[in-house]
C-alpha positions as CSV (number, residue, x, y, z in Angstrom):
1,X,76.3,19.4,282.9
2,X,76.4,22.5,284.2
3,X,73.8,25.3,284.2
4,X,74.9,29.3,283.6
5,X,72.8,32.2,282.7
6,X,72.2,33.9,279.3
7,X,74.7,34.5,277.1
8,X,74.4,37.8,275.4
9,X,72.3,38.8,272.6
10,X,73.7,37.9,268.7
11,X,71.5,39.7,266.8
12,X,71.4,43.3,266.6
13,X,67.9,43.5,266.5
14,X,67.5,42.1,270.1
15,X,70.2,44.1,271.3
16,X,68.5,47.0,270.1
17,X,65.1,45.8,271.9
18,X,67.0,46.1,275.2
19,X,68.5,49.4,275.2
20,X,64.9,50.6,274.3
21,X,64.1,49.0,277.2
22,X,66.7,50.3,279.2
23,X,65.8,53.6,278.0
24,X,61.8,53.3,278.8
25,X,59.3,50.7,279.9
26,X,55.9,52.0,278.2
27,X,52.7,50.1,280.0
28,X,51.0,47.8,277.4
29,X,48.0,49.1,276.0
30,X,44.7,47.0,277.3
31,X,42.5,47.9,273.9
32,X,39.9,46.4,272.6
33,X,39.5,43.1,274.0
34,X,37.7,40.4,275.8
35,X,33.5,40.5,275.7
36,X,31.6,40.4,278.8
37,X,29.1,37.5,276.4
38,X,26.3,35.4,277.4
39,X,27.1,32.1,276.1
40,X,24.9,29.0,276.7
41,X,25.6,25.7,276.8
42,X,25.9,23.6,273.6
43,X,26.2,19.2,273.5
44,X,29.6,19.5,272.6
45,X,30.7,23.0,274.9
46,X,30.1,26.6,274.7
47,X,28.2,27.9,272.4
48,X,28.9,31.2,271.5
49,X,26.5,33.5,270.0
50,X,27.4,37.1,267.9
51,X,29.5,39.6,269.8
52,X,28.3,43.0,270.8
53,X,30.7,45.9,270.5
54,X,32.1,47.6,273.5
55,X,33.1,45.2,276.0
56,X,36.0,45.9,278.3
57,X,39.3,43.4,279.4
58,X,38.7,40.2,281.5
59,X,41.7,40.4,283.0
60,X,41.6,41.0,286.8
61,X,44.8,42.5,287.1
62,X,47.2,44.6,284.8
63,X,49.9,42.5,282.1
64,X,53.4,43.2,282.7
65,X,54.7,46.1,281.0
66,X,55.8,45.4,277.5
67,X,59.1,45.4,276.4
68,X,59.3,44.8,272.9
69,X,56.6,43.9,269.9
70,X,54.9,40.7,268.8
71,X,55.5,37.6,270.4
72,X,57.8,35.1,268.6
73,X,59.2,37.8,266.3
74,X,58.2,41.6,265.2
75,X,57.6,42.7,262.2
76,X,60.5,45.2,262.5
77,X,63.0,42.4,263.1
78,X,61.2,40.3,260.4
79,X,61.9,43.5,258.0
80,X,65.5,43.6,258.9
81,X,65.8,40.1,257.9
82,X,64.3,40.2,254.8
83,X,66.4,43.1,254.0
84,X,69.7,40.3,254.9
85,X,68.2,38.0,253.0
86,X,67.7,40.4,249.3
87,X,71.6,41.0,250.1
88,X,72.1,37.2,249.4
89,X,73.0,36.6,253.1
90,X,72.2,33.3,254.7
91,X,70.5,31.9,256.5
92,X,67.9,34.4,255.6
93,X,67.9,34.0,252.1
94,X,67.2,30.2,252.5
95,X,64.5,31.2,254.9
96,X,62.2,33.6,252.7
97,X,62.7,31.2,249.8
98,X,61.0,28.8,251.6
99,X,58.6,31.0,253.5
100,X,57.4,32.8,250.1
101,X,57.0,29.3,248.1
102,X,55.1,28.1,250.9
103,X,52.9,31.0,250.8
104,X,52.5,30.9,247.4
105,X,50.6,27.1,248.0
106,X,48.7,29.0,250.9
107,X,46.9,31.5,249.0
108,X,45.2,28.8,246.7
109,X,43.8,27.2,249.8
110,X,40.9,27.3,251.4
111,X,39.8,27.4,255.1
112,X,38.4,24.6,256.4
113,X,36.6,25.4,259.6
114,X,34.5,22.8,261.4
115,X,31.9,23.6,264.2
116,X,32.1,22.1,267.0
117,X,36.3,22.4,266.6
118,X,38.1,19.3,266.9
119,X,41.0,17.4,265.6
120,X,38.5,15.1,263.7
121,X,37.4,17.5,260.9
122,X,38.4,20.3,259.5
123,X,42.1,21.9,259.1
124,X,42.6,24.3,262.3
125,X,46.2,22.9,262.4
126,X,46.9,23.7,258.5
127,X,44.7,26.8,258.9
128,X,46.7,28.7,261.7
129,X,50.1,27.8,260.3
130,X,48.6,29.1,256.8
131,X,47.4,32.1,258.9
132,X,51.1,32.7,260.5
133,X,52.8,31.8,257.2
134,X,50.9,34.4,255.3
135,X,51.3,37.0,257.7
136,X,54.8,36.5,257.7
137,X,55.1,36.7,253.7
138,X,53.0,40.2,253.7
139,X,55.5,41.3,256.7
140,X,58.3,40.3,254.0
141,X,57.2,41.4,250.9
142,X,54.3,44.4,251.5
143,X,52.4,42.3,249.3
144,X,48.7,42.8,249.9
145,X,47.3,39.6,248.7
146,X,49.0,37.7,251.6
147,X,47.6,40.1,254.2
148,X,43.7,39.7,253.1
149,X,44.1,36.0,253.0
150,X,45.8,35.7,256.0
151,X,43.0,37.4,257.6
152,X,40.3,35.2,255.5
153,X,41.9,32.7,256.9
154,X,42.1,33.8,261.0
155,X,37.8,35.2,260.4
156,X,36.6,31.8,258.5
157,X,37.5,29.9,262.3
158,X,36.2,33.2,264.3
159,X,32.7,33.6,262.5
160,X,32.9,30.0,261.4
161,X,33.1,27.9,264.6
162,X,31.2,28.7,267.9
163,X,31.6,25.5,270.2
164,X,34.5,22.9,270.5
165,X,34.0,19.1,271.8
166,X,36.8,16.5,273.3
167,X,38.3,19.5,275.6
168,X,39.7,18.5,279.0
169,X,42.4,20.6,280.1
170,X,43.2,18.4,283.6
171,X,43.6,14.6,281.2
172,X,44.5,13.4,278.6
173,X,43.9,10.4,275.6
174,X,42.3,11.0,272.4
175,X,38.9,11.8,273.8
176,X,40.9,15.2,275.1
177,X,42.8,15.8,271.8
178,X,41.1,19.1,271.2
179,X,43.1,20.4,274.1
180,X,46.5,19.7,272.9
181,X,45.4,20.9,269.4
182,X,44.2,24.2,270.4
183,X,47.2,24.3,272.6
184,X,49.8,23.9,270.0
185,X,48.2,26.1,267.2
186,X,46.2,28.3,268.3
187,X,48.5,31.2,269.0
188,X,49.7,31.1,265.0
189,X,46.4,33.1,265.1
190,X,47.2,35.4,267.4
191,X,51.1,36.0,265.8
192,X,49.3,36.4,262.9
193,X,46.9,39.2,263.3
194,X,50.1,41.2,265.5
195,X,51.7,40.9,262.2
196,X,48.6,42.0,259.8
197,X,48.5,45.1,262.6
198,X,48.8,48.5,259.7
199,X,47.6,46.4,256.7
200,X,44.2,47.0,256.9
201,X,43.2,43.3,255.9
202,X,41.8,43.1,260.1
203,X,39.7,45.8,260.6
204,X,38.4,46.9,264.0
205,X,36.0,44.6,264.2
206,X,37.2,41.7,263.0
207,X,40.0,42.1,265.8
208,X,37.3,42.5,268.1
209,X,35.6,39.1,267.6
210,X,38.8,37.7,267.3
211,X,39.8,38.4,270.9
212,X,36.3,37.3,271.9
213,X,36.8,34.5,270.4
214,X,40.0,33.3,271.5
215,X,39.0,34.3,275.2
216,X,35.9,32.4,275.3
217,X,36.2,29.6,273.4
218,X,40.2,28.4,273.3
219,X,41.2,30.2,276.3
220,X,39.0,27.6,278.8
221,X,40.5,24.8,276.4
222,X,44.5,25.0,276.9
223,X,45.7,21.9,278.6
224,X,46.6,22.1,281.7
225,X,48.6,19.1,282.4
226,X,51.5,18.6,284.2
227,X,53.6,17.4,280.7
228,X,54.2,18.5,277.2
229,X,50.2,19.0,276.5
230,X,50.6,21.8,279.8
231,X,53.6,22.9,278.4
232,X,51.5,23.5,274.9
233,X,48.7,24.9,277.0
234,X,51.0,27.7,279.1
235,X,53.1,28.7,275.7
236,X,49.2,28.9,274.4
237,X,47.4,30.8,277.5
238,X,50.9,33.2,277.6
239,X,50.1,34.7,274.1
240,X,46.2,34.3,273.5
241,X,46.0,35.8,277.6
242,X,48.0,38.5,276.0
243,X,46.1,39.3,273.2
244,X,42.9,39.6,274.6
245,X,44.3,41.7,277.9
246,X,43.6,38.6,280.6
247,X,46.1,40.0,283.3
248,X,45.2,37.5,285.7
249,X,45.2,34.4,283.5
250,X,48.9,35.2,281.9
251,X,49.8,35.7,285.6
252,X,48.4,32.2,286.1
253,X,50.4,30.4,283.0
254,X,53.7,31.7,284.4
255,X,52.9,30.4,287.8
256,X,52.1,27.3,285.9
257,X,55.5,27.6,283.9
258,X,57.4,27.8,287.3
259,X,55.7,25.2,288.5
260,X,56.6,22.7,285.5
261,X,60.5,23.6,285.8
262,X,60.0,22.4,289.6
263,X,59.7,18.3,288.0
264,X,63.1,19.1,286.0
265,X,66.0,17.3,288.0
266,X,69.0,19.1,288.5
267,X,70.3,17.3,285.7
268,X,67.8,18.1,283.5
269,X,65.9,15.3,283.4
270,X,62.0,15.9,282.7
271,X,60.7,12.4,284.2
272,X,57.6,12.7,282.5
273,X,58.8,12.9,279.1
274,X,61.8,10.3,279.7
275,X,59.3,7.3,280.9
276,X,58.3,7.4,277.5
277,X,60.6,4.0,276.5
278,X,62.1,4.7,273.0
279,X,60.1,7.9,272.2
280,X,61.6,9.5,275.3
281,X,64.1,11.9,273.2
282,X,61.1,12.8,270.9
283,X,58.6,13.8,274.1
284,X,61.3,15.8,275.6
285,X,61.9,17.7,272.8
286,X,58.2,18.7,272.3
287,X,58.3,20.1,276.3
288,X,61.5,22.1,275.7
289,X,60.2,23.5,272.4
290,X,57.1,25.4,274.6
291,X,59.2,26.0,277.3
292,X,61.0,28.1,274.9
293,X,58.2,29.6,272.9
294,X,56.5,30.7,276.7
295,X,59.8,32.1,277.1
296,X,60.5,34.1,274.4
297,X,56.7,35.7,275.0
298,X,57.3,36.5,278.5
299,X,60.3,38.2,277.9
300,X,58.6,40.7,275.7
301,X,56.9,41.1,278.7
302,X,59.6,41.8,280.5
303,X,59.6,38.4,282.0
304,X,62.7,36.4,282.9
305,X,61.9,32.8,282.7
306,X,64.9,31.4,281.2
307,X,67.2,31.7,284.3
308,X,64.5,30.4,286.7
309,X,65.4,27.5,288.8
310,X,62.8,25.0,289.9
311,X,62.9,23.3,293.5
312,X,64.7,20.8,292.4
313,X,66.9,23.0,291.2
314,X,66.4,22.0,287.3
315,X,66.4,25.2,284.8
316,X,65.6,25.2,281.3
317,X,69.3,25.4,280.3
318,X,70.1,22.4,281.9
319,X,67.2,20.4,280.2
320,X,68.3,21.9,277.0
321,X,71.8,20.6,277.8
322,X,70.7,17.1,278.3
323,X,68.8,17.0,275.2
324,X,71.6,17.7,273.1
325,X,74.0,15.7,274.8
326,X,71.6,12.7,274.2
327,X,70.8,13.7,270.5
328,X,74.2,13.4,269.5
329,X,75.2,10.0,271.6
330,X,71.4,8.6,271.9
331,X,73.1,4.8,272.8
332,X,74.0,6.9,276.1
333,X,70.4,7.6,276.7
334,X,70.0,5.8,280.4
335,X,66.2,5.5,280.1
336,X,65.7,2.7,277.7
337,X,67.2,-0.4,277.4
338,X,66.3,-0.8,273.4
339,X,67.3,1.5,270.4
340,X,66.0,5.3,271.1
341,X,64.1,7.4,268.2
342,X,65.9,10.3,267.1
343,X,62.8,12.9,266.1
344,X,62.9,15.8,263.4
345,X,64.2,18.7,264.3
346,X,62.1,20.8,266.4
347,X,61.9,24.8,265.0
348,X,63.1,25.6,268.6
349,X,66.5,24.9,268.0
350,X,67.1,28.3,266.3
351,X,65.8,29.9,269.2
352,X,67.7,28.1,271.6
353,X,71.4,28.7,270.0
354,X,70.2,32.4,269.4
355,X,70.2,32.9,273.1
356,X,72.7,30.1,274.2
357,X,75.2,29.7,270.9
358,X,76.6,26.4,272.1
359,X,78.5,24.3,269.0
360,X,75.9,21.1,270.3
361,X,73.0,22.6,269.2
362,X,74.1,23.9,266.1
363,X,75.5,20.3,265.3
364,X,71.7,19.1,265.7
365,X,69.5,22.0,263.7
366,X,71.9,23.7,260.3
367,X,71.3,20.1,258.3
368,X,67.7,20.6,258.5
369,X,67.8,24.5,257.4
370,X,65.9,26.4,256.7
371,X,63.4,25.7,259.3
372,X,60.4,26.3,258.3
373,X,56.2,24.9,258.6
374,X,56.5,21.3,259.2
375,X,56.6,21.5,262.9
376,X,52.5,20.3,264.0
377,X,52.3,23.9,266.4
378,X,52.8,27.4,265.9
379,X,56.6,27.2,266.4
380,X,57.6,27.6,262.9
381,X,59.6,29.9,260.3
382,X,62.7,29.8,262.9
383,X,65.1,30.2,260.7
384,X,63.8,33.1,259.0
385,X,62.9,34.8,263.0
386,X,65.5,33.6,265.0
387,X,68.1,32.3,262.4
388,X,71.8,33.4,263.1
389,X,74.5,33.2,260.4
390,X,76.5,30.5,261.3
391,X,80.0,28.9,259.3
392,X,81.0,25.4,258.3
393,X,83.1,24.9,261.1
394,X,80.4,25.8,263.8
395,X,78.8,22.3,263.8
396,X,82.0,20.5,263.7
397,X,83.5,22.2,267.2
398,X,83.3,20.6,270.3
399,X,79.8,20.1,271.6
400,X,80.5,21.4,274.9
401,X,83.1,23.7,275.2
């Protein structure tokens, strides 16, 4: 299989995000963000006490220069969609349908935050997709009542929880599983308040401790492990180092990203992920999906990630190639003797074939549209962000042309 650069840019909107870039590189703005605090030490981790106001960035060194909003998605492209979607055009239509019912259930909820955070108690994985979900429905609809509870929801877990226990970024097992949670989901919080930004339902404060919050207390917790959990924990430390202006540590995740495309064969193999007997297809999906998310987020940095080539001379392209070749012939799979797994389809998809439209991997994601909030991390609503109108005949075509 062969590995090739970037296809152009379907959709309008991204097109549009280039030229403005081409046009003007404006230096992101380091606001309000990370708290110079004095935290002791708790039984189970940091224990953070009330922020003061005032506190400048972390970061040791400046962020690349933005070149577009948000992270997965802006709200202007989000806009544009919806406005596709009142016109009855698919797959948007499909998409807020499903976003809007979903937020519908979200606003009866109630946060569930837990101190010390941990996958034991509590509902920080159904609180930052309600979070995202919500934000995404007030983007949609300028309905008010999504934007304060999306906020009610993002502040219950800021002023709510102050330590976290089973955190090890370097291992793994379920007495680490805090890591890979925090890895996953915790940037649904930070898409979140992006999206809320003009509501009012954040106000300057709240954003404040937010950003304090995320840089002391998640920030330390990403996993940093040379698998899917680091994978998780760079697509996490890309957007929360973001958010709260750590120059240095997003610096560090894309040196970390780089480093993880160096175990990808030339093939496309990811060895760590294949090892894993009939689950093998399922693991190396969950690596691929935040490969892409850290790529998406670094390119509205101005950040090219998806053409790099490791020193093995494995790219992200390729590894997506293999994937999809396996999916749709898994008895070819030459890992495992006995009968692979096939997974659900991972909300990634829509972002691959948006910047690679290859017939395979539209043969693997339109039966499950719309995409939406079933996938465990903060990669959801895909169809709605990233969907591309695509025909009957796309997913019968060759896989590989």
């Amino acid at each position: 299989m062969s590995s090739v650069g970037p296809s152009p840019r379907r959709s309008s909107i991204h097109r549009r995000l280039l030229l403005a870039a081409g046009a003007g590189i404006a230096f992101l703005v380091l606001g309000l963000a990370v708290y110079a605090w004095t935290a002791g030490d708790g039984p189970n981790g940091p224990v953070i006490p009330p922020l003061p106001s005032g506190a400048s960035s972390g970061g040791a060194q400046s962020l690349p220069p933005a070149v577009g909003d948000g992270y997965l998605v802006s709200a202007d492209q989000l806009r544009e969609h919806a406005a596709l979607a009142r016109d009855g055009i698919e797959p948007y239509r499909a998409a807020v349908d499903d976003l809007l019912a979903e937020a519908e259930k979200a606003l009866t909820r109630e946060p569930q935050p837990v101190d010390p955070l941990s996958p034991r108690k509590g509902r920080f994985l159904d609180d930052t997709r309600d979070a995202y979900t919500l934000a995404l429905a007030w983007v949609v609809t300028g309905d008010d009542r999504y934007a304060q509870r999306s906020a009610e929801f993002i502040m219950a877990w800021v002023d709510g929880v102050h330590a976290t226990r089973d955190t090890c970024p370097d291992t793994g097992g379920s007495d680490c599983a805090t890591s890979l949670l925090v890895s996953r989901c915790a940037p649904a919080f930070v898409f979140a308040a992006t999206l809320l930004d003009g509501s009012g339902a954040l106000a300057v404060a709240d954003e404040e401790r937010l950003r304090g919050w995320l840089a002391e207390l998640i920030l330390p917790a990403a996993s940093k492990r040379t698998n899917n959990w680091g994978d998780a924990g760079t697509f996490m430390r890309l957007a929360v180092a973001d958010y709260v202006g750590d120059g240095a540590e997003f610096a560090a995740a894309l040196d970390d990203w780089r480093a993880s495309m160096d175990l990808v064969t030339a093939a496309g193999q990811i060895p760590e992920e294949t090892r894993r007997g009939s689950l093998g297809l399922l693991y190396t999906q969950g690596a691929i999906s935040y490969k892409v998310g850290a790529a998406v987020i670094a390119e509205r940095r101005g950040v090219d990630l998806w053409t790099y080539e490791g020193s093995a001379g494995g790219t992200l392209r390729a590894a997506i190639d293999t994937l999809a070749t396996y999916w749709l012939d898994p008895a070819a799979w030459p890992w495992h003797d006995g009968r692979l797994s096939i997974p659900n389809v991972d909300p990634a998809w829509e972002i691959i074939y948006q910047r690679w439209p290859m017939p395979a991997y539209a043969r693997i994601f339109v039966p499950a549209r719309p995409l939406g909030a079933t996938n465990p991390s903060a990669i959801v609503w895909t169809t709605l962000s990233h969907g591309e109108p695509i025909d009957g005949t796309a997913s019968r075509q060759p896989a590989f042309p």
